[in-house]
mmCIF file as gemmi writes it, N, C-alpha and C atoms, coordinates in Angstrom:
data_model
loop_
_atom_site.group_PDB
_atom_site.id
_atom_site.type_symbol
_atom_site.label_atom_id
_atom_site.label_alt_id
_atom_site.label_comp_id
_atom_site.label_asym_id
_atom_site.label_entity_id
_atom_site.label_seq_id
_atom_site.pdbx_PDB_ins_code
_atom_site.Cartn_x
_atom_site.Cartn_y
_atom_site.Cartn_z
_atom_site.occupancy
_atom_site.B_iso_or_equiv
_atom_site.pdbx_formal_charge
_atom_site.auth_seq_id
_atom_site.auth_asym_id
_atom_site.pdbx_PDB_model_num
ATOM 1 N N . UNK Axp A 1 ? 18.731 14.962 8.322 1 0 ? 1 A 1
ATOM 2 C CA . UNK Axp A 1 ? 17.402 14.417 8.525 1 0 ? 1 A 1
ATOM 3 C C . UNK Axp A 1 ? 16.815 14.024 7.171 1 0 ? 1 A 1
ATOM 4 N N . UNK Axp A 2 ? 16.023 12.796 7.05 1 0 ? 2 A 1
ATOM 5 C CA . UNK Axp A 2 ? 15.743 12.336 6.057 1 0 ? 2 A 1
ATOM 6 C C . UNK Axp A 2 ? 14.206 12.715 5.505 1 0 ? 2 A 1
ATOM 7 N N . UNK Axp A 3 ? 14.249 13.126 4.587 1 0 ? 3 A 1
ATOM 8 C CA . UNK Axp A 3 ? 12.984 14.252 4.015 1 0 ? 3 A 1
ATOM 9 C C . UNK Axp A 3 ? 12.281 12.722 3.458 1 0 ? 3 A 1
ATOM 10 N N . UNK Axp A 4 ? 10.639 12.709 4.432 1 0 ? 4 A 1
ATOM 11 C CA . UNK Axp A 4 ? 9.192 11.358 4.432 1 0 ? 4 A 1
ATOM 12 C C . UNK Axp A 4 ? 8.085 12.667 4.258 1 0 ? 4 A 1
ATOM 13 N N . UNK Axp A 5 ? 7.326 12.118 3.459 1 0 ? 5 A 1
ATOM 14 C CA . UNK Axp A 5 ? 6.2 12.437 3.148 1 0 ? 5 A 1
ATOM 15 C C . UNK Axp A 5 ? 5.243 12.349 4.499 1 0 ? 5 A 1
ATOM 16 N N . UNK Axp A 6 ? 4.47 13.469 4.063 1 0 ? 6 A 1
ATOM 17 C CA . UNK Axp A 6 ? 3.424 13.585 5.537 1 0 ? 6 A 1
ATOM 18 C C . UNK Axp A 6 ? 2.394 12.414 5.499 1 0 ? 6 A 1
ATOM 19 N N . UNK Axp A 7 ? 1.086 13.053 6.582 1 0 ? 7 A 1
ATOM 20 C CA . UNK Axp A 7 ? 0.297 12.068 6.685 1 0 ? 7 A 1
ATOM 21 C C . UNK Axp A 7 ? -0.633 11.814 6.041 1 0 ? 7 A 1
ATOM 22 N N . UNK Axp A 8 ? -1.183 12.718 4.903 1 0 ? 8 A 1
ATOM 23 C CA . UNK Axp A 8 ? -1.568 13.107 4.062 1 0 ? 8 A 1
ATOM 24 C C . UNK Axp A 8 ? -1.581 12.086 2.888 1 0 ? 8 A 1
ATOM 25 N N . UNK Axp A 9 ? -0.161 12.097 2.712 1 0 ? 9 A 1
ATOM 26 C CA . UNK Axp A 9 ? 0.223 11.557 1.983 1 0 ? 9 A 1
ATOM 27 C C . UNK Axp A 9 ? 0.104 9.426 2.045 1 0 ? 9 A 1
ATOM 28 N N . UNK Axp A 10 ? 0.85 9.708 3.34 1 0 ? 10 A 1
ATOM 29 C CA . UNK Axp A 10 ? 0.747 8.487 3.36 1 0 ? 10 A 1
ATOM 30 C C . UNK Axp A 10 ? -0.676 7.69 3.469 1 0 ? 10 A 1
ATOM 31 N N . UNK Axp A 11 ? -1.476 8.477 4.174 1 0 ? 11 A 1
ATOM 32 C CA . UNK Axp A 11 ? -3.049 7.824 3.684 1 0 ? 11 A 1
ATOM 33 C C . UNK Axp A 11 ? -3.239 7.577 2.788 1 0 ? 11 A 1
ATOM 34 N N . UNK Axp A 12 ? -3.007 8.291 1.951 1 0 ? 12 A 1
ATOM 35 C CA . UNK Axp A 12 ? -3.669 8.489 0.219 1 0 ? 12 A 1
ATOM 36 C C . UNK Axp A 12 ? -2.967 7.023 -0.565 1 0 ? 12 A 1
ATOM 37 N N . UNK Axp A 13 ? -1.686 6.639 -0.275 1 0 ? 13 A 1
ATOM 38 C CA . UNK Axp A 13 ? -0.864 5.523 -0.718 1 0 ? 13 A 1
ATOM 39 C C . UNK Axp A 13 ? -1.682 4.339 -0.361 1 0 ? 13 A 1
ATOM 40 N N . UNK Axp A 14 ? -1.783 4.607 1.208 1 0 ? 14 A 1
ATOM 41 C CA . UNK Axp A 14 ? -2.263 3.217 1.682 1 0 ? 14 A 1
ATOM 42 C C . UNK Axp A 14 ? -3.841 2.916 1.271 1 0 ? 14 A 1
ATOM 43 N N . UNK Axp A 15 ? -4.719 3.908 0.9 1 0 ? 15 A 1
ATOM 44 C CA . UNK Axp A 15 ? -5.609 4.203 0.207 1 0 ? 15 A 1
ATOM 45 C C . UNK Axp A 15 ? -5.618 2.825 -1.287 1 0 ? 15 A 1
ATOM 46 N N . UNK Axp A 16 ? -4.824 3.834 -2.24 1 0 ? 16 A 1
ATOM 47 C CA . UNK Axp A 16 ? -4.566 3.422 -3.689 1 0 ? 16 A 1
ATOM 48 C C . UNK Axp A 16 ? -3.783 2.001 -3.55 1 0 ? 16 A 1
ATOM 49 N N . UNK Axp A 17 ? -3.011 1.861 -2.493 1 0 ? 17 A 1
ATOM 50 C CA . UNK Axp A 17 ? -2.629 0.517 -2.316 1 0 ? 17 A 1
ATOM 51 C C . UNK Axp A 17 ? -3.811 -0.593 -1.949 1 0 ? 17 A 1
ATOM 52 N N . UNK Axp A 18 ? -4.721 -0.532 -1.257 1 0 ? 18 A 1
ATOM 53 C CA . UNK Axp A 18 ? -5.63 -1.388 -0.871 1 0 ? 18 A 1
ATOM 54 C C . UNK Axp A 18 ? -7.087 -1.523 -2.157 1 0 ? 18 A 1
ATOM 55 N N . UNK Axp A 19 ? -6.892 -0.4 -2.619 1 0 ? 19 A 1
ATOM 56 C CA . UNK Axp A 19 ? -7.574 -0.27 -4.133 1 0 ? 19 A 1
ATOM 57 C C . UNK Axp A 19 ? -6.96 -1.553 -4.892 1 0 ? 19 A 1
ATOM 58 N N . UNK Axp A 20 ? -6.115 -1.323 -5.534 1 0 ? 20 A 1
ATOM 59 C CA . UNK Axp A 20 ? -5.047 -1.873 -5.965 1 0 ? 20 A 1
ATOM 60 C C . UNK Axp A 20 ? -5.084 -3.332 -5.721 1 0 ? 20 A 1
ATOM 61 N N . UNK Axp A 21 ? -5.062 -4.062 -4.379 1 0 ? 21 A 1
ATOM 62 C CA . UNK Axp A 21 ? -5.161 -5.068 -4.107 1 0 ? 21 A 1
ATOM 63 C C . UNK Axp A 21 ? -6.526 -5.802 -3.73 1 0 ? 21 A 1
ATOM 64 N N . UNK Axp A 22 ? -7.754 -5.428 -3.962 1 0 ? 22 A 1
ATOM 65 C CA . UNK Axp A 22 ? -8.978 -5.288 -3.884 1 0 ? 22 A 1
ATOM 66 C C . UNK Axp A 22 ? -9.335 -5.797 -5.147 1 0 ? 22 A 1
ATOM 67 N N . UNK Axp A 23 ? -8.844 -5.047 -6.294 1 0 ? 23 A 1
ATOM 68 C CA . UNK Axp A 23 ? -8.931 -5.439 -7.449 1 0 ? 23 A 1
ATOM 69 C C . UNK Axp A 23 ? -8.257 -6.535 -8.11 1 0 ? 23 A 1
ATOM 70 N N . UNK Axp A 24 ? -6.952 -6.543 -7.493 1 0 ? 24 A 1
ATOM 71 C CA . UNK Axp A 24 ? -5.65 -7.985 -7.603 1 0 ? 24 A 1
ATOM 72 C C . UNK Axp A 24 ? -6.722 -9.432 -7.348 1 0 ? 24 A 1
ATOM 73 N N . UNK Axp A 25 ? -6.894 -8.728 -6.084 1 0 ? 25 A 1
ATOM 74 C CA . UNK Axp A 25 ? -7.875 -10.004 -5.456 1 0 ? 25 A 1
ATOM 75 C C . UNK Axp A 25 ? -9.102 -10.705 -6.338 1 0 ? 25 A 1
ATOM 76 N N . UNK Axp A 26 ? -9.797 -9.746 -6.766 1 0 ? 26 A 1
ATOM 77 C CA . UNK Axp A 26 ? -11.012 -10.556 -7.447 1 0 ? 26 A 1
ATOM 78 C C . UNK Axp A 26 ? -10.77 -10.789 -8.832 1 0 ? 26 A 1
ATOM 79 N N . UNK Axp A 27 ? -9.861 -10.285 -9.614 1 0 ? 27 A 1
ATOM 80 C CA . UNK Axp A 27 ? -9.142 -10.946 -11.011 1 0 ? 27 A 1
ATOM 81 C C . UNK Axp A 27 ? -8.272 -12.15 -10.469 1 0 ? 27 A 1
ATOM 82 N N . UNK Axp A 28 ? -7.12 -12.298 -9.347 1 0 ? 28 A 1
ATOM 83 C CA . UNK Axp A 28 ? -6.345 -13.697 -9.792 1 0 ? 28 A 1
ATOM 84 C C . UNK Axp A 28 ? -6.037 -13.936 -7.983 1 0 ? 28 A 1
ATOM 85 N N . UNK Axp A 29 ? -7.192 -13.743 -6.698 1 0 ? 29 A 1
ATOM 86 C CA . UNK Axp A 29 ? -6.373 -14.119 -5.754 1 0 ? 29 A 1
ATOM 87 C C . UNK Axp A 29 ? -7.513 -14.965 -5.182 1 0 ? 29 A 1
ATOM 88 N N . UNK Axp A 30 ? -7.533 -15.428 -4.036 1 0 ? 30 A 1
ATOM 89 C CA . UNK Axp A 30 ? -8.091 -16.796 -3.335 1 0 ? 30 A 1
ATOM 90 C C . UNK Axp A 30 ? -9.273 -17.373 -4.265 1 0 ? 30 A 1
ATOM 91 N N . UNK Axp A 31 ? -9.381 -18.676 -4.102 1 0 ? 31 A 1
ATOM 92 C CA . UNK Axp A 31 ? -10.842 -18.864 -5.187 1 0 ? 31 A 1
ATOM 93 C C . UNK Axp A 31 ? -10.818 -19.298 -6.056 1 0 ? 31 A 1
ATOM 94 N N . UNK Axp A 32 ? -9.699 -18.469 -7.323 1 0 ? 32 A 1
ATOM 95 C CA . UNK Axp A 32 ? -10.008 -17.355 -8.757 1 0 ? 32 A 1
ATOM 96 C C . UNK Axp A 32 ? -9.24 -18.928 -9.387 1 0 ? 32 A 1
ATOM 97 N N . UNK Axp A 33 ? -9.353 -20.67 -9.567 1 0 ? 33 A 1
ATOM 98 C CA . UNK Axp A 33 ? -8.643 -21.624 -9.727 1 0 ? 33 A 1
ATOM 99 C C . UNK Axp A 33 ? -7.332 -22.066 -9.758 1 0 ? 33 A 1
ATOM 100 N N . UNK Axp A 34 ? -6.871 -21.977 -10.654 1 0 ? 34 A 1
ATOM 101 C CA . UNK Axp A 34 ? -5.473 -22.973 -10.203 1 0 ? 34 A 1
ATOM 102 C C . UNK Axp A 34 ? -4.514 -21.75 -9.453 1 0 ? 34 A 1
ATOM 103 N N . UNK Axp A 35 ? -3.672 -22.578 -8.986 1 0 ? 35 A 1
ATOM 104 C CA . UNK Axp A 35 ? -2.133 -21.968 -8.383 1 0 ? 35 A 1
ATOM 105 C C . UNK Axp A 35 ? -1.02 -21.22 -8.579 1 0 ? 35 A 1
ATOM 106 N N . UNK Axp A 36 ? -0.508 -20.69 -8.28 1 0 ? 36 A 1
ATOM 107 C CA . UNK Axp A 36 ? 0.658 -20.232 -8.994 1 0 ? 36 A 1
ATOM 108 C C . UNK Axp A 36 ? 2.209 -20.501 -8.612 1 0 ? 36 A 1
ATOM 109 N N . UNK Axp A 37 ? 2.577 -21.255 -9.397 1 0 ? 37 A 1
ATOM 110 C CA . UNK Axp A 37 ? 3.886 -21.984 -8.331 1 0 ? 37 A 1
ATOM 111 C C . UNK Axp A 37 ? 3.915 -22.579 -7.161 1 0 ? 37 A 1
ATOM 112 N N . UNK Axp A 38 ? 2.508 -23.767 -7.28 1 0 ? 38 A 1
ATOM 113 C CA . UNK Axp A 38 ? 2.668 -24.456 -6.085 1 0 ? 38 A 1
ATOM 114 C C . UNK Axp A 38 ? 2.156 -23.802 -4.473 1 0 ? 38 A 1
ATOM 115 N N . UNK Axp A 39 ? 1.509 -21.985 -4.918 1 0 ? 39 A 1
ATOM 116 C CA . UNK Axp A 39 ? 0.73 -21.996 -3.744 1 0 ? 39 A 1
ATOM 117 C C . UNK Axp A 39 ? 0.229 -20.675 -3.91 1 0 ? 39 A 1
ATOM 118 N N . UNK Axp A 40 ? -0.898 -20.698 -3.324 1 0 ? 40 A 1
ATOM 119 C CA . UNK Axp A 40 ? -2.06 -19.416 -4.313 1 0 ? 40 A 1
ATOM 120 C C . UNK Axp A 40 ? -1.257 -18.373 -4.321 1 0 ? 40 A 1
ATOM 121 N N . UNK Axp A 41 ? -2.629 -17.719 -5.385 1 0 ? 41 A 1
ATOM 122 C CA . UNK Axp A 41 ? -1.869 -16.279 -5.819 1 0 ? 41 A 1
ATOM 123 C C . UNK Axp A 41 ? -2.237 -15.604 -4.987 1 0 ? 41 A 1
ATOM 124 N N . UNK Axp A 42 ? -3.51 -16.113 -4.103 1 0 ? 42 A 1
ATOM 125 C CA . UNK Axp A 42 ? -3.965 -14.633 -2.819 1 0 ? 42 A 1
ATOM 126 C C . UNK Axp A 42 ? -2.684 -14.731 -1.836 1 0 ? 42 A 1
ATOM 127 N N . UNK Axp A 43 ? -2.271 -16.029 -1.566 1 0 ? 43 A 1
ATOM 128 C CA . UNK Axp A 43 ? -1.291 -16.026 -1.081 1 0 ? 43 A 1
ATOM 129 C C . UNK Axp A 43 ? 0.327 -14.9 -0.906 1 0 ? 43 A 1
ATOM 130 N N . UNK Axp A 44 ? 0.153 -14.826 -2.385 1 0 ? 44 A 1
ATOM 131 C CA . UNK Axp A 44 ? 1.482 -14.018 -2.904 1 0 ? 44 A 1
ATOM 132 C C . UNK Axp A 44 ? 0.897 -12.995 -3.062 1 0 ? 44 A 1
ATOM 133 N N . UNK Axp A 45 ? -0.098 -12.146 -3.407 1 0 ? 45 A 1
ATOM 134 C CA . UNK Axp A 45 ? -0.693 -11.447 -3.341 1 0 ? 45 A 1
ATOM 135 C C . UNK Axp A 45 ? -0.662 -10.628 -1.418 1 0 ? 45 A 1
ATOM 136 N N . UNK Axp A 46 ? -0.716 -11.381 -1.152 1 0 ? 46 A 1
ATOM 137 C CA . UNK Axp A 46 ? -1.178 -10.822 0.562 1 0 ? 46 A 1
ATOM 138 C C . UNK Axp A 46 ? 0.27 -10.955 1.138 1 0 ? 46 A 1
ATOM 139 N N . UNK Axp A 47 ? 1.25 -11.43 0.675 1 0 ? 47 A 1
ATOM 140 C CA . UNK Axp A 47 ? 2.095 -11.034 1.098 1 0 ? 47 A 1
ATOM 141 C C . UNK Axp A 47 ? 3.098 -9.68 1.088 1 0 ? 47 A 1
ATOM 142 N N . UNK Axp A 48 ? 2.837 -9.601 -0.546 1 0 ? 48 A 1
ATOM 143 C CA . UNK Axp A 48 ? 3.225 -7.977 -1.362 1 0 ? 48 A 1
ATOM 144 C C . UNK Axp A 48 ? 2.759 -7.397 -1.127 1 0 ? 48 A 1
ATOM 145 N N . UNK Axp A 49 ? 1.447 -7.252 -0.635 1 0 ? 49 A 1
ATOM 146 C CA . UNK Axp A 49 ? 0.301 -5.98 0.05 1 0 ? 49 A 1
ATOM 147 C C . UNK Axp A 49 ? 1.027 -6.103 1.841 1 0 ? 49 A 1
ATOM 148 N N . UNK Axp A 50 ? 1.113 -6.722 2.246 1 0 ? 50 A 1
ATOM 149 C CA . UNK Axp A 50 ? 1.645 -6.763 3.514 1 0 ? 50 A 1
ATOM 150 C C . UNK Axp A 50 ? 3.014 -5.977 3.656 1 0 ? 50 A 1
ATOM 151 N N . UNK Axp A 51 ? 4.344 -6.423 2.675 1 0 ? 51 A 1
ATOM 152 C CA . UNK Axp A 51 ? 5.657 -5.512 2.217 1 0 ? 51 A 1
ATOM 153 C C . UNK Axp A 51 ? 5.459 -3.962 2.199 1 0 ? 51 A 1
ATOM 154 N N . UNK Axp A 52 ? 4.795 -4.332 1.157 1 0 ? 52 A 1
ATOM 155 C CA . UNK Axp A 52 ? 4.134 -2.439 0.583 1 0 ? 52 A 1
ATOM 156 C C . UNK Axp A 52 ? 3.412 -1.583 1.856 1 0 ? 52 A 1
ATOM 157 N N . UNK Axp A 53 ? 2.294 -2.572 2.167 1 0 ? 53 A 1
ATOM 158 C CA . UNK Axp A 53 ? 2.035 -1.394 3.486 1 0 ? 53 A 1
ATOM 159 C C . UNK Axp A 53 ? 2.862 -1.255 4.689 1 0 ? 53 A 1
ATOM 160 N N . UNK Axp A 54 ? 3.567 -2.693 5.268 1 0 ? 54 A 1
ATOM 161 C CA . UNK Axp A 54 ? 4.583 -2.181 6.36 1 0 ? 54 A 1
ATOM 162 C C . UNK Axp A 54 ? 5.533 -0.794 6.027 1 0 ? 54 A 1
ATOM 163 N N . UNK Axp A 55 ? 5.881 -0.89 4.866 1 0 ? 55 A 1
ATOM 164 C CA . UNK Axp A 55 ? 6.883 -0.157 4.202 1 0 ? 55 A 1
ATOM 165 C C . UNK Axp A 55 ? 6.34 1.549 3.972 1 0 ? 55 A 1
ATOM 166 N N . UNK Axp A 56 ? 5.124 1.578 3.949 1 0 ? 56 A 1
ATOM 167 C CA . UNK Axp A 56 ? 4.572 2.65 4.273 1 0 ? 56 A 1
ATOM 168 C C . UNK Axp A 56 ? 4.251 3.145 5.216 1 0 ? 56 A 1
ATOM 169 N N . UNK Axp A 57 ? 4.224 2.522 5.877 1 0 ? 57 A 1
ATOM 170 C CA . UNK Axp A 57 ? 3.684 2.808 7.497 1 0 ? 57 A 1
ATOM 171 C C . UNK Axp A 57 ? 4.735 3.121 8.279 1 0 ? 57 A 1
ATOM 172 N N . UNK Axp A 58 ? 5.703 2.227 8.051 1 0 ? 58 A 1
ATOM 173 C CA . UNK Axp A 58 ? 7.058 2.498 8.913 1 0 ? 58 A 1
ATOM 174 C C . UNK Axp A 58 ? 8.115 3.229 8.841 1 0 ? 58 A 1
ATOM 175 N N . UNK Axp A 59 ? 8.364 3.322 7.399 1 0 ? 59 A 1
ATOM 176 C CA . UNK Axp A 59 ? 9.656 3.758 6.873 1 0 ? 59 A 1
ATOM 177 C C . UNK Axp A 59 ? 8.917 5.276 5.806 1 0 ? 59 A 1
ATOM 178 N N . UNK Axp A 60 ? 8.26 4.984 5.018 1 0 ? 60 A 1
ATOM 179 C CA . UNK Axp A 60 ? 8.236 6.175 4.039 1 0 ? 60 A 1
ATOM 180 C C . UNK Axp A 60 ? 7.502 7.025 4.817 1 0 ? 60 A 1
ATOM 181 N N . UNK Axp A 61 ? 6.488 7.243 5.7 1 0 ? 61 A 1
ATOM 182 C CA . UNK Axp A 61 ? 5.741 8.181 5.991 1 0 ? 61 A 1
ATOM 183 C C . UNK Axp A 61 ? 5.985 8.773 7.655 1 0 ? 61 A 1
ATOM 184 N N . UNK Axp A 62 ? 5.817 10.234 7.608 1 0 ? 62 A 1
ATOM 185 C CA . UNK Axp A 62 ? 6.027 10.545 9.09 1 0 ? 62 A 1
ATOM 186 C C . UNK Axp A 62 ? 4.783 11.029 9.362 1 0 ? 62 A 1
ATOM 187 N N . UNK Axp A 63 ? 4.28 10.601 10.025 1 0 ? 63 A 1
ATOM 188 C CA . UNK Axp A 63 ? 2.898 10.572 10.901 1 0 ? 63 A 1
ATOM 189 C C . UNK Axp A 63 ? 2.523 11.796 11.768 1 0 ? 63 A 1
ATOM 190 N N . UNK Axp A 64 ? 4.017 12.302 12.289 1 0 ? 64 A 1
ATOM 191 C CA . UNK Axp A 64 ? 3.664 13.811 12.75 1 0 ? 64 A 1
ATOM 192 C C . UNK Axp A 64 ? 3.452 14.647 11.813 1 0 ? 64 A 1
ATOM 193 N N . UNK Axp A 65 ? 3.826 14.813 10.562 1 0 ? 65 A 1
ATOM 194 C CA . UNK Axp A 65 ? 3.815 15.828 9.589 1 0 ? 65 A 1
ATOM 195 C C . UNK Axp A 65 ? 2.567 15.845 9.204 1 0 ? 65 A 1
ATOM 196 N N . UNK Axp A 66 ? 1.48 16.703 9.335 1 0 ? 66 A 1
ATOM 197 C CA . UNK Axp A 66 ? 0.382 16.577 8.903 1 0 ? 66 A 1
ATOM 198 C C . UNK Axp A 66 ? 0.09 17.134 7.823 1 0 ? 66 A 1
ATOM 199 N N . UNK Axp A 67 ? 0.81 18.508 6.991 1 0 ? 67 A 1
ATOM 200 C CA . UNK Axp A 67 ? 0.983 18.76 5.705 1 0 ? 67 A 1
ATOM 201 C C . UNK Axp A 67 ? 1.375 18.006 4.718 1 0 ? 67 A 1
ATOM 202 N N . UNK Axp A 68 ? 0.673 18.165 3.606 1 0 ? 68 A 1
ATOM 203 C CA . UNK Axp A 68 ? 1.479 17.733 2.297 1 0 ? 68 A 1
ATOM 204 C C . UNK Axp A 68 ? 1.933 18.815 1.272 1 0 ? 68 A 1
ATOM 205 N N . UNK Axp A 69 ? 2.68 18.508 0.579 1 0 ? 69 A 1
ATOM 206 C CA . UNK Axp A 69 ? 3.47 19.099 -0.585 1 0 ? 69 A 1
ATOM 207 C C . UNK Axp A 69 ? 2.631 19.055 -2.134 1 0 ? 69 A 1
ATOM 208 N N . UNK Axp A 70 ? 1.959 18.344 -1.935 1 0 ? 70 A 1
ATOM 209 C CA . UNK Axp A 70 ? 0.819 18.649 -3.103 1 0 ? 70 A 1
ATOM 210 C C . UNK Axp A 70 ? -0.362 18.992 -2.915 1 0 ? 70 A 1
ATOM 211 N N . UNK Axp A 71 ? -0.584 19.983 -1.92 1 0 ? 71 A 1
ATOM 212 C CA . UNK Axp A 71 ? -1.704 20.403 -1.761 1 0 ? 71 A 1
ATOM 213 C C . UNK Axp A 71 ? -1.216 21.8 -1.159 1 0 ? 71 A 1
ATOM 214 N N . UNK Axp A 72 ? -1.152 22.516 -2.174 1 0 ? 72 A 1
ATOM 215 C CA . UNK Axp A 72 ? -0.686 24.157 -1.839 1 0 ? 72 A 1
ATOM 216 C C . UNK Axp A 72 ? -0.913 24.172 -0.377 1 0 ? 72 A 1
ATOM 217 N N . UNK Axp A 73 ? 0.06 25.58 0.43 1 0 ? 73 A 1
ATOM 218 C CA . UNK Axp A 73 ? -0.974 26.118 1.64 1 0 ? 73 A 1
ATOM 219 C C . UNK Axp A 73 ? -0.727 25.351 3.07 1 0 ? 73 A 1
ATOM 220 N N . UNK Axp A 74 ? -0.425 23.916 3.015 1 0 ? 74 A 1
ATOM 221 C CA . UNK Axp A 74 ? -0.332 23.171 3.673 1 0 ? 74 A 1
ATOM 222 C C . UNK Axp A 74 ? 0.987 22.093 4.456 1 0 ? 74 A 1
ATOM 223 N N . UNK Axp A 75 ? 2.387 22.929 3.594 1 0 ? 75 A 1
ATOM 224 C CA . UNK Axp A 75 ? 3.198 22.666 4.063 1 0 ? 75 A 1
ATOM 225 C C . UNK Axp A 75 ? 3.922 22.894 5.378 1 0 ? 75 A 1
């Protein structure tokens, strides 16, 4: 069985991930002028935020596990 981080956890990612791209966004994504290779950067931007969170949602995190491992007590 393949050892995924709880749910805990995975909030907290998808959290710092949308941080992350919040901030992407208002330095270089829709709007922010020219292009980047022929087609915006929110563009490419919203696609890598889209990767990253499927990828969290689906694959790295198990949703039944409601403990985390960095938070004493709670494993």
């Amino acid at each position: 069985m393949e050892k995924r981080q709880g749910c805990l956890e995975g909030l907290l990612e998808l959290f710092m991930l949308n941080v992350a791209f919040d901030w992407l966004q208002d330095k270089f994504g829709f709007g922010r002028g020219p292009s980047c290779v022929g087609c915006g950067c929110g563009l490419i931007l919203l696609i890598i935020f889209l990767v990253l969170a499927c990828n969290i949602i689906f694959l790295s995190t198990n949703w039944f596990q409601w403990g985390s491992s960095w938070i004493p007590g709670l494993v």
